[in-house]
C-alpha positions in Angstrom: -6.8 -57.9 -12.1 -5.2 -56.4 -15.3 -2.4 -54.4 -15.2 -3.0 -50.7 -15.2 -1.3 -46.9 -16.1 -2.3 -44.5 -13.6 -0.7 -41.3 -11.9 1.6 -42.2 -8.8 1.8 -38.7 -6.7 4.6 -36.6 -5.9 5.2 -33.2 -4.8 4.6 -30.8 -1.8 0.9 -30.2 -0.6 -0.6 -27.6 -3.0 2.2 -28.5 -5.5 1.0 -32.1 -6.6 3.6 -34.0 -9.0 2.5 -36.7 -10.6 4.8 -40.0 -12.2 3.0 -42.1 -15.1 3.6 -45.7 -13.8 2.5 -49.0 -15.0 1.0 -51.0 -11.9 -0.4 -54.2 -11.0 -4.2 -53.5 -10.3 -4.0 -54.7 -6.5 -0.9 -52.4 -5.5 -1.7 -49.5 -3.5 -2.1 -46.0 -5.2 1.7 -45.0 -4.2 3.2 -48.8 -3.8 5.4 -50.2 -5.7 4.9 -50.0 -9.5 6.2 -52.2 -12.7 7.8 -49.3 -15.0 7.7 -45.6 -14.9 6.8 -44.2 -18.5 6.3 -40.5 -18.0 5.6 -37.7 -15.6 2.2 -34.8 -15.3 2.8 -31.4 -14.0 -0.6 -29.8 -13.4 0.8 -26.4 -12.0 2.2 -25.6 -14.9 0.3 -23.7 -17.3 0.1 -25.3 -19.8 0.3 -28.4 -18.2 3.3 -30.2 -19.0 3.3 -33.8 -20.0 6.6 -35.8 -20.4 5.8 -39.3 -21.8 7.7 -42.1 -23.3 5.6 -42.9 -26.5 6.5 -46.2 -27.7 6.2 -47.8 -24.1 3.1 -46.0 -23.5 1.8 -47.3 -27.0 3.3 -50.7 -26.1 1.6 -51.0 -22.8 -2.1 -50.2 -24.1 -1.5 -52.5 -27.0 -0.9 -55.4 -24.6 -3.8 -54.8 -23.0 -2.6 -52.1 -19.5 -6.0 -50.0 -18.6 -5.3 -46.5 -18.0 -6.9 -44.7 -15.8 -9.7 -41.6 -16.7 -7.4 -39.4 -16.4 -4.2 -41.0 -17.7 -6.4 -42.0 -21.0 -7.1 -38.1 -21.3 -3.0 -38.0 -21.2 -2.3 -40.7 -23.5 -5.1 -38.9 -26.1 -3.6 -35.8 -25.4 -0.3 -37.3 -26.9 -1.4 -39.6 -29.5 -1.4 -42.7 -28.0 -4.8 -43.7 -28.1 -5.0 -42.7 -31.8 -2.0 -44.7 -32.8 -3.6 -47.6 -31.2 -6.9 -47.2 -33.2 -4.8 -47.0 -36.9 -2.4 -49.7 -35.5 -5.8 -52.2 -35.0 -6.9 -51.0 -38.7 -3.6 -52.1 -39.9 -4.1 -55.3 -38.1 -7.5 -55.7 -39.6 -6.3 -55.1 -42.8 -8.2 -52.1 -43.0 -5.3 -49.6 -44.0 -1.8 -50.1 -44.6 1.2 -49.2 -42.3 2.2 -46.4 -44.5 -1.0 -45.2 -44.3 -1.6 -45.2 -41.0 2.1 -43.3 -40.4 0.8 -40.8 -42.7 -2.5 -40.5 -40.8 -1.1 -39.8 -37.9 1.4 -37.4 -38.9 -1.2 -35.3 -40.1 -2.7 -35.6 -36.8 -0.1 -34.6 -35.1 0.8 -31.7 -36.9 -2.9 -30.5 -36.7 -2.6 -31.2 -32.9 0.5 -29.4 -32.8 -1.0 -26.5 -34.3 -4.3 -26.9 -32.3 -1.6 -26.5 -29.5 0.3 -23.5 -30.2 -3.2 -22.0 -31.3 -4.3 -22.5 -27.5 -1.0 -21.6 -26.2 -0.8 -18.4 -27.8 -4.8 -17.8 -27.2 -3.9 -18.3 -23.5 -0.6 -15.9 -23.9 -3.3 -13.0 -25.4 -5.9 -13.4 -22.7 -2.5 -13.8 -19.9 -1.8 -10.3 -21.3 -5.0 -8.8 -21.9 -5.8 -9.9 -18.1 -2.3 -8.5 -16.8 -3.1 -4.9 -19.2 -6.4 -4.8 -17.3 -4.9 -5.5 -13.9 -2.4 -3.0 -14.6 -5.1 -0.5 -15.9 -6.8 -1.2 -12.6 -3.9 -0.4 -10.5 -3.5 2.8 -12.3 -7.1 3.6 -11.9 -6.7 3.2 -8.1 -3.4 4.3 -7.0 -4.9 7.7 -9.4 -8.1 8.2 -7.4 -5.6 7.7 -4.3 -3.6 10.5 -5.0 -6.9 12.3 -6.0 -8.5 11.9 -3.0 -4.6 12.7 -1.1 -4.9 16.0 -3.0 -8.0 16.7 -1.7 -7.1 16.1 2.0 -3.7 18.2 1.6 -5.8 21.1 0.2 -8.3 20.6 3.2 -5.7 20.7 5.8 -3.6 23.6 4.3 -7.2 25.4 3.7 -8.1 24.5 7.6 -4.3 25.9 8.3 -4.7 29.1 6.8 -7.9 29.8 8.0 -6.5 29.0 11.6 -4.0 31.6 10.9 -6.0 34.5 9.6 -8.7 33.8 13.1 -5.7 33.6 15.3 -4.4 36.9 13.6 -7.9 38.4 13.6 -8.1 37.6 17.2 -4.5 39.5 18.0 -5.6 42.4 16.3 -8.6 42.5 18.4 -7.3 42.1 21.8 -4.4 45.0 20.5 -7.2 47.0 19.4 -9.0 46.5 22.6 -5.5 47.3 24.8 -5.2 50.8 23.3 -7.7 52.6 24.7 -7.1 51.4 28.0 -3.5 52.7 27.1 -4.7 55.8 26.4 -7.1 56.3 29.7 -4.2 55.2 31.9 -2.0 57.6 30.0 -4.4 60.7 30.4 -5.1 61.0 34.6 -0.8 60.3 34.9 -0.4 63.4 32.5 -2.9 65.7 34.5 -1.2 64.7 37.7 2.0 65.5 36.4 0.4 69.2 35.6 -1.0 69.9 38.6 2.1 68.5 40.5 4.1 71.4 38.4 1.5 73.8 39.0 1.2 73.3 43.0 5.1 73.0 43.1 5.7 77.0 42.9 2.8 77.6 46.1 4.9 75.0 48.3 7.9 76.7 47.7 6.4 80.2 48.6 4.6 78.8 51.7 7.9 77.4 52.7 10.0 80.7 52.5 6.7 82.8 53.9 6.6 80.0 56.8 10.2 80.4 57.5 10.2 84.6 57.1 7.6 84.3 59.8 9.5 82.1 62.1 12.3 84.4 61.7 10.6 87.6 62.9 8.7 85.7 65.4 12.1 84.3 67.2 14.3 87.5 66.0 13.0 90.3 69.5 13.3 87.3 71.8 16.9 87.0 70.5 17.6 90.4 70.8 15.9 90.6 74.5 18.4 87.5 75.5 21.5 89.6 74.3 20.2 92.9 76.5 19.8 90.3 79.6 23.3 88.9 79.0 25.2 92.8 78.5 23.1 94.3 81.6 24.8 91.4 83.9 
């Protein structure tokens, strides 16, 4: 089988790393390889592609098949293009200077076909993180919103709990008063009829007492006769 460039993995799970090897068609994907001519980061945004151009360019022109996605790499970097002018120059079709001038040109389009896309994908980047950002403002404002109303609620429920609980006081004082009142009225007639009963004790006293007086003063008298006749 003819020798082939393909993509050799590296890297943790969900963080793939890839070398650009040169192996012998029967190896294993991740055996042991002839020459290492560059490496593929695919996490990276843009992807980033280090390659050794003149071995890449060697390799294809002696016949190495890349794989799919390692021929996207190699066109990606001029490889595959420099090939194709290289065969015309072979051919006779253009001359070397030519074809160096050819591909200059096409890499300084590609260059700025590059930093076109680059800064293209640095606009949207932004435009996407301005509308994220827009977003977040949008819902941490409807939260605060929405916190305002709940506050208002609760200090609205508050006061209203307040003015029934002071409603409610009044009441049960304006209820107590009367009672006050009727308590207060038979303690004030007793006290006027004790004061007004007090003066007929007192005079029922001193009558009952005269009486007993006259009553025991002749038996007194009698006892003192008695007493002198002996």
């Amino acid at each position: 089988m003819p020798t082939k460039i393909r993509l050799q993995r590296h890297g943790k799970k969900g963080q793939a790393f890839y070398h650009i090897v040169i192996a012998d068609g029967r190896a294993p994907r991740d055996g042991r390889n002839i020459e290492k001519i560059g490496t593929y980061n695919p996490v990276t945004k843009p992807a980033e592609i280090v390659l050794d151009f003149e071995r890449a360019l060697y390799w294809v022109q002696v016949g190495a098949q890349p794989t799919d996605t390692v021929r996207s790499l190699l066109s990606y970097k001029g490889v595959i293009y420099k090939n194709h002018l290289l065969k015309g120059v072979t051919k006779g079709a253009l001359t070397a200077e030519q074809a160096e001038l050819k591909f200059q040109e096409w890499m300084e389009a590609k260059q700025s076909k590059i930093e076109n896309a680059s800064k293209e994908m640095e606009n949207k980047e932004r435009a996407s993180q301005k509308e994220r950002l827009d977003a977040e403002a949008k819902i941490k404002e409807a939260r605060l919103e929405e916190f305002a109303k709940r506050r208002a609620a609760e200090v609205e429920k508050q006061v209203k709990e307040a003015q029934a609980k002071k409603a409610e006081l009044a009441a049960v004082q304006a209820e107590a008063e009367p009672k006050a009142e009727a308590v207060a009225e038979p303690k004030a007639e007793a006290d006027a009829t004790a004061e007004a009963t007090e003066p007929v004790v007192e005079g029922k006293k001193e009558e009952k007492a005269a009486a007993t007086a006259e009553a025991t003063e002749p038996v007194v008298e009698e006892k003192k006769e008695e007493k002198a006749a002996e």
